[in-house]
N, C-alpha and C positions, 0 to 999 in steps of 0.2 A: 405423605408428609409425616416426618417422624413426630409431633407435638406443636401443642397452640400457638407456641409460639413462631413453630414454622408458619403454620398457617395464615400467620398475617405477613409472614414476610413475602410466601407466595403469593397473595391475593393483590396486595401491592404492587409485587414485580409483577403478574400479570397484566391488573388497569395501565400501567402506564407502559409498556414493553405494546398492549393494544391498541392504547390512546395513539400512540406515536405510530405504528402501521395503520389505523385509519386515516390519520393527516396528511400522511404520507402519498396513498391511495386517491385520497380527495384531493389533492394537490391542484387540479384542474379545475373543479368547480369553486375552490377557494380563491384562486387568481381569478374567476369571470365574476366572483361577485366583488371582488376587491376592484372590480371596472377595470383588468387589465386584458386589452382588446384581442390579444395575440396570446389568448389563454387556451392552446390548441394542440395535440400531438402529433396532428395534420402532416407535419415536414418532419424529415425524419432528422436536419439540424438541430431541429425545437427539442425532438424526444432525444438524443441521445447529447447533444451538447449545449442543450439550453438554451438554443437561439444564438450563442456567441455575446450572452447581453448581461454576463454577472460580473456586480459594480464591485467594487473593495472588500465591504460589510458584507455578501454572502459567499465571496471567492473565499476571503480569508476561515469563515467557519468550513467551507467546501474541502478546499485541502488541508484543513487542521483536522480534515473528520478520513481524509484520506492519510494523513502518516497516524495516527494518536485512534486506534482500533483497538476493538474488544482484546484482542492477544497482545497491545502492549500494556494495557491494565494489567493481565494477567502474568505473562510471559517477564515481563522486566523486574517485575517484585519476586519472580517463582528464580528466578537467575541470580538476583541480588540472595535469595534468603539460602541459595544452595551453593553460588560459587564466589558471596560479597564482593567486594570491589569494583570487580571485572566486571559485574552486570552492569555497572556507568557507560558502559562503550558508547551506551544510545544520547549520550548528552553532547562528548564530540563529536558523534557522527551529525547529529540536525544543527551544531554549530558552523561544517563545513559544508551542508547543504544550501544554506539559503544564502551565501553569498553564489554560491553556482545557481540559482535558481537567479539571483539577480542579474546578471550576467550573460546566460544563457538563454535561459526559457522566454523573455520576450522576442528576442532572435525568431527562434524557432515557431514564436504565435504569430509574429508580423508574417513569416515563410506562407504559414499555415493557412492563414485569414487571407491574403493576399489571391493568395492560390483557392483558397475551397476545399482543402486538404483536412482529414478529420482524425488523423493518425499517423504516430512515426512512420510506419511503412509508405503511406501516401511520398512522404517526405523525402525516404531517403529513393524510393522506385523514381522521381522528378530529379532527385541529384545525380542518379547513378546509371539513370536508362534502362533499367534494367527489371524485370518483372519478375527474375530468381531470386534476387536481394529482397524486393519487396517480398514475396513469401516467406522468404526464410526469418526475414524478422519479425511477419504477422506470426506465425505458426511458434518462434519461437515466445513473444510476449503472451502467448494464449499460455504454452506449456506453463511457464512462469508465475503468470496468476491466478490459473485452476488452484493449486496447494495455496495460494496465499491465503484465497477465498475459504478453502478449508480449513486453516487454522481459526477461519474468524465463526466457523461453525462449532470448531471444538471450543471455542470462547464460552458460548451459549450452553453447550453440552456442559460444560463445565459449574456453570451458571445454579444450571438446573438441576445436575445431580446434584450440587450443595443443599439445593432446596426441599430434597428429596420426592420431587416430580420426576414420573416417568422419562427417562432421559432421553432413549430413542425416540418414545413418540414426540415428546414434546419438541425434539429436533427436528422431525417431518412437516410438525404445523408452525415450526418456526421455517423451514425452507417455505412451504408453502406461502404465509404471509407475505416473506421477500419477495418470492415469485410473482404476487399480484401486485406486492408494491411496486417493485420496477416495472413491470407492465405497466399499468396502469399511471405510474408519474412520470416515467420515464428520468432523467435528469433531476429535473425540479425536484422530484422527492426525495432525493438524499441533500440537495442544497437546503432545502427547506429545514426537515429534518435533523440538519446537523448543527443548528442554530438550538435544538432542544438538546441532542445530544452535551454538545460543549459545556450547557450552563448547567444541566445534571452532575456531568463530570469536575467540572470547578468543584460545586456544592459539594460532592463526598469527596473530593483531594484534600480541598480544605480545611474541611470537617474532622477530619479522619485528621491529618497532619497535627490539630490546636487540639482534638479529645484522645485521639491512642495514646500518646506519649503520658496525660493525665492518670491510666490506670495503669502506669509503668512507674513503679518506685522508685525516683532520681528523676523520670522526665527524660528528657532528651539528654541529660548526660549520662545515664545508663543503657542507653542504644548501643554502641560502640563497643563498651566492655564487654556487654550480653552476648555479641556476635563475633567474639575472639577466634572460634572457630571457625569463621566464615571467612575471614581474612579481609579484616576492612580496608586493607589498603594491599597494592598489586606485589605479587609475590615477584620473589627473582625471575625473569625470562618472561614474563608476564606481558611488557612494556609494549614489544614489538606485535605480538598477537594485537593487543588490545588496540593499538594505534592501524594497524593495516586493515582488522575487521570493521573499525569506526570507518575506516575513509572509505573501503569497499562499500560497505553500506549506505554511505551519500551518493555515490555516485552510481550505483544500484536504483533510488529512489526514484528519480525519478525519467527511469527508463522503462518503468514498471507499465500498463497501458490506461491505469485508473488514474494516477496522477498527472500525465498527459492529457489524457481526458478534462482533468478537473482547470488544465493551464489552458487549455483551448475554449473551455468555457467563459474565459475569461472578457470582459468589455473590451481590454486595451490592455497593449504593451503595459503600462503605466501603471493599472491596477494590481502587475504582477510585479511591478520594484518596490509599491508601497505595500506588498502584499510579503515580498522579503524580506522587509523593514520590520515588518509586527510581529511576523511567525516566529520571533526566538521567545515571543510570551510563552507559547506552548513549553519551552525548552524548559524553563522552570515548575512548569507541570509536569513535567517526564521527570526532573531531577525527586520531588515530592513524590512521586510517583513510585519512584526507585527506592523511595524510603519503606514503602511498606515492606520489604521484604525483611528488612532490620527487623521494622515494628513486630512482624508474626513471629522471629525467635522471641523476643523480646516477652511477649504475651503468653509465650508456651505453645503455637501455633507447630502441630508433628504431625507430621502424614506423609510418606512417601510417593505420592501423588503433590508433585508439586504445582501442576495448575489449580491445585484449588486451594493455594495459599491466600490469597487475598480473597476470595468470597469464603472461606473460615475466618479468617480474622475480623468480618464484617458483621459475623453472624455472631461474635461473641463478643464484641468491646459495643456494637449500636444495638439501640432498642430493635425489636422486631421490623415494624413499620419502618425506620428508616436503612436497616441491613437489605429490605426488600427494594427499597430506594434506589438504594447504592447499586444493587445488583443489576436491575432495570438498567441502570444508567452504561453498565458494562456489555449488556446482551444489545440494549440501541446501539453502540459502541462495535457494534461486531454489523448489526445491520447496514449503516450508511455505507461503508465503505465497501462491502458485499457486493451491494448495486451498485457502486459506483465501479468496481472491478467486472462483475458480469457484461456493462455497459460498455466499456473498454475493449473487453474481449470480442461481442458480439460487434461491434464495428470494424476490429480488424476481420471476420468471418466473414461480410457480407463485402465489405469492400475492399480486400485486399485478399482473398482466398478465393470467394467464389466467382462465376463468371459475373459479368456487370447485368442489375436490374435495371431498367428504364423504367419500368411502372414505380414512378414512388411509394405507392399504398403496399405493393409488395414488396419494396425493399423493407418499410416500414414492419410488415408483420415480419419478412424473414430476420431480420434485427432482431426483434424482440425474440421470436421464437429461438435466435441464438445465445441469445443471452438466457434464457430458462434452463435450454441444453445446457449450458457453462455450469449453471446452478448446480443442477442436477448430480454435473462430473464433481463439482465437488461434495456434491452429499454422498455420493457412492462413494468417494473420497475415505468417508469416514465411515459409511454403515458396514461397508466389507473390507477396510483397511485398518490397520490402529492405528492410533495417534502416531505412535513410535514415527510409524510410516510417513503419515501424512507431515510431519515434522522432517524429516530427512529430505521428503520431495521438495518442499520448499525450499531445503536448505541448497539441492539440484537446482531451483528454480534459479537461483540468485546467481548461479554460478554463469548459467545460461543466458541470464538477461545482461549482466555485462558484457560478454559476449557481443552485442549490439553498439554498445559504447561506438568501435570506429567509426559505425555506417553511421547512427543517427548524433553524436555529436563531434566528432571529425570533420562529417562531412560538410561543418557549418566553416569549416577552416576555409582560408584562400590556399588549399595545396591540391595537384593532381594526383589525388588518388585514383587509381584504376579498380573498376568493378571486377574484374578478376586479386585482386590483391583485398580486398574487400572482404571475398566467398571466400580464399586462404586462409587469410587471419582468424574467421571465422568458424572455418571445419576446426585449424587446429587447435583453437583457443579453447573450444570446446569439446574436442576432444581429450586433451591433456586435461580440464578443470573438472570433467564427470572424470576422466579416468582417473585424474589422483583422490578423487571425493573419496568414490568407491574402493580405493586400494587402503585410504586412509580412516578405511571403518566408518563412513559417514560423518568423519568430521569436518569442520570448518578449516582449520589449518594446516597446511604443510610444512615439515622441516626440512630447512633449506641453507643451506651454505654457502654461499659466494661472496667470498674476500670479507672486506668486515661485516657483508651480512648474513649474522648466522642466528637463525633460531625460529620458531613458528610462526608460518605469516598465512596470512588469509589464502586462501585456495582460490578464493574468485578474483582476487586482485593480482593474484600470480599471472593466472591464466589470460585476465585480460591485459596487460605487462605485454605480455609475449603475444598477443594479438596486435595489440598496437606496434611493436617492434616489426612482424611481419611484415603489416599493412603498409608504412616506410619504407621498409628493405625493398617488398616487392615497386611499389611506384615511384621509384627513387630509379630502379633498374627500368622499369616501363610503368614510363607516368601516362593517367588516365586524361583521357579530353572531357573538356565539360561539356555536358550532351544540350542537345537542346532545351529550351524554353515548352516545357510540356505540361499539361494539366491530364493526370493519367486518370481521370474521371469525369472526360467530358457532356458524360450525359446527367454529370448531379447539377456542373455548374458552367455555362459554355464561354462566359465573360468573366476573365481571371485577368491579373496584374502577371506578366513575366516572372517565373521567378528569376531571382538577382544572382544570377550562376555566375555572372561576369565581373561580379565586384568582389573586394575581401568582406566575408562574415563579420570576421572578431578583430 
């Protein structure tokens, strides 16, 4: 700790960064004393999807804690304070999210619930008959959100070096906590959980929004000026990036395996259109959010380390005790959604990778024990990678999980796609979006030219473009049959509804 006044901001972020992993942790003896009967890790539904039984009020904090993570506290202010403008992309992307999430995603729960199904890959192996498709989109959702999971470590990492705590270790007994927390709540304890998280993160957005601006000469009308360097509004050629990386990113969201997780947890269809309906509250959180990158020029905030733009600007416009607050709130922020991604992963691992358990109690431990593993790759992520890396990987991730777009949201369509037209679109789509990633220095976008459109556009939205155009071409020349009424995990559940292969989806 460099001085006292670190020292309380430490001692802060500590108690409650630990309060919140014991609640976490105890999450099961807290429902048996709250007299709720079915307070049990017993079934491995219970541990990894919460029963199937989360009403409005804890879905809604559940996926607000799944998109709104330690790295968009940090990552969207560190983008706004280094590339202005263009850091907004995240306001229309989760504008054109939750009408797809209305739309779509109870479709896909009724599918799910119906059947006993616990993951995309469940879903699309009963659409498509097929046990390659199902791997290939377990295996890829895993690649996808090992790096996500990493970045919400480098969140923490970030956190802490502010603090001037040991960064590596404190990163080990921060995995390790995670580690016992998801063990140990399974589900429940990131829904639980993120009902603390959220009203931490209101309290410093808000805070922060009505007092920065106060030790800024002019207030909010000298934000804008201050940042003339930054380019507060979208430069020439700017338009098209910024509009094709918004929409890739919506439709990236939630293909990802934690946010699917967090939709199948849900009560009912129903919870997830009213759950549409509120989620653009966050949207206004993210836009506030997007502000602090202004506020740190604004403040004198310079460090070529832009992740730790907002936990410096916290540590010198709030008293000690509340910068320690703030911090806390962004390192829980990195926690819930950790476990809810390890969680994700390790059920496509147990039930869509490996051969099928029948002992429940051992699917149960090998879940968990999958999910630790998951942990781990991305702690190794960061201990023998650099960030630099673990940021590019993810950027790969993204390219890769749209990639999936045909199988699992296609395939809700009434059209005969064929399972080989499927695996097509799918080698080449990802083949061309890592190859042009990679030819393009790890960037996001491609320059592209055809007829009037010319100029950088998202690389993952290209690639999945020309996935979908395949996936047509080929079933259009040989359309696929719709396979049978199948439950491709008869030993979890042996009395399922049909799925509804014979009707149209949408």
């Amino acid at each position: 700790m460099t001085n006292h006044s670190d020292f309380w901001a430490s001692f802060v972020f500590i108690v409650f960064f630990a309060l919140t992993i014991l609640i976490g942790s105890s999450i099961q003896q807290i429902r048996a004393l709250l007299g709720n009967r079915v307070a049990t890790n017993n079934s491995l539904e219970e541990w990894s999807l919460g029963g199937r039984h989360f009403g409005p009020w804890i879905t809604w904090f559940l996926i607000g804690g799944d998109f709104y993570t330690a790295y968009t506290v940090i990552a969207l202010p560190a983008l706004v304070y280094a590339k202005g403008a263009f850091g907004f992309f995240a306001m229309p992307y989760t504008i054109i999210v939750y009408p797809f999430i209305f739309f779509v995603m109870p479709k896909l729960w009724q599918i799910a619930r119906d059947n006993g199904y616990s993951t995309a890959a469940d879903i699309v192996r009963a659409r498509f008959n097929s046990r390659s498709l199902e791997i290939i989109v377990a295996i890829t959702g895993i690649a996808a959100v090992i790096p996500y999971m990493a970045l919400q470590l480098v969140g923490i990492r970030d956190v802490v070096e502010t603090l001037g705590l040991p960064a590596e270790a404190s990163l080990i007994i921060a995995f390790l906590a995670l580690a016992a927390y998801t063990w140990l709540g399974g589900l429940h304890a990131p829904a639980l959980t993120a009902f603390i998280k959220d009203v931490m993160i209101y309290i410093t957005v808000l805070v922060a929004v009505t007092l920065i601006p106060l030790h800024i000469p002019g207030g909010y009308t000298a934000l804008f000026p201050s940042t003339a360097n930054t380019h507060t509004v979208l430069k020439t050629g700017q338009a098209l990036p910024f509009a094709t990386l918004a929409l890739s990113s919506a439709l990236a969201a939630f293909l990802y395996p934690h946010t699917f997780t967090g939709v199948l947890a849900s009560r009912s269809a129903d919870t997830i259109r009213q759950n549409a309906v509120f989620l653009p509250i966050y949207t206004i959180l993210l836009g506030l959010i997007s502000m602090l990158g202004f506020m740190a020029h604004a403040v004198g905030i310079n460090t070529p380390k832009h992740g730790l733009i907002v936990p410096l600007l916290f540590l010198k416009v709030f008293p000690s005790w509340f910068a320690g607050f703030c911090l806390a709130s962004i390192a829980i922020g990195a926690l819930i959604p950790a476990a809810v991604m390890a969680i994700g992963a390790a059920n496509l691992v147990t039930q869509n990778i490996l051969p099928p358990i029948k002992n429940q109690a051992n699917m149960i431990r090998t879940t968990k024990l999958a999910a630790f593993l998951t942990k781990l790759g991305a702690l190794l992520c960061i201990l023998c990678l650099t960030t630099k890396f673990a940021l590019n990987f993810q950027l790969l991730g993204c390219v890769v999980i749209l990639q999936t777009f045909p199988a699992v949201i296609m395939g809700l369509m009434h059209l005969r796609l064929s399972k080989e037209a499927i695996l097509s679109g799918w080698v080449i789509g990802s083949v061309i979006g890592v190859g042009l990633t990679l030819a393009d220095g790890l960037k996001p976008f491609h320059f592209l030219h055809l007829g009037i459109i010319s100029g950088n556009i998202s690389t993952a939205l290209f690639s999945m473009v020309l996935n979908c155009i395949i996936v047509l071409l080929i079933s259009w020349i040989r359309p696929g049959h719709l396979p049978e009424n199948k439950n491709p995990h008869p030993h979890i559940q042996e009395e399922t509804t049909s799925f509804p292969l014979a009707e149209p989806y949408m």
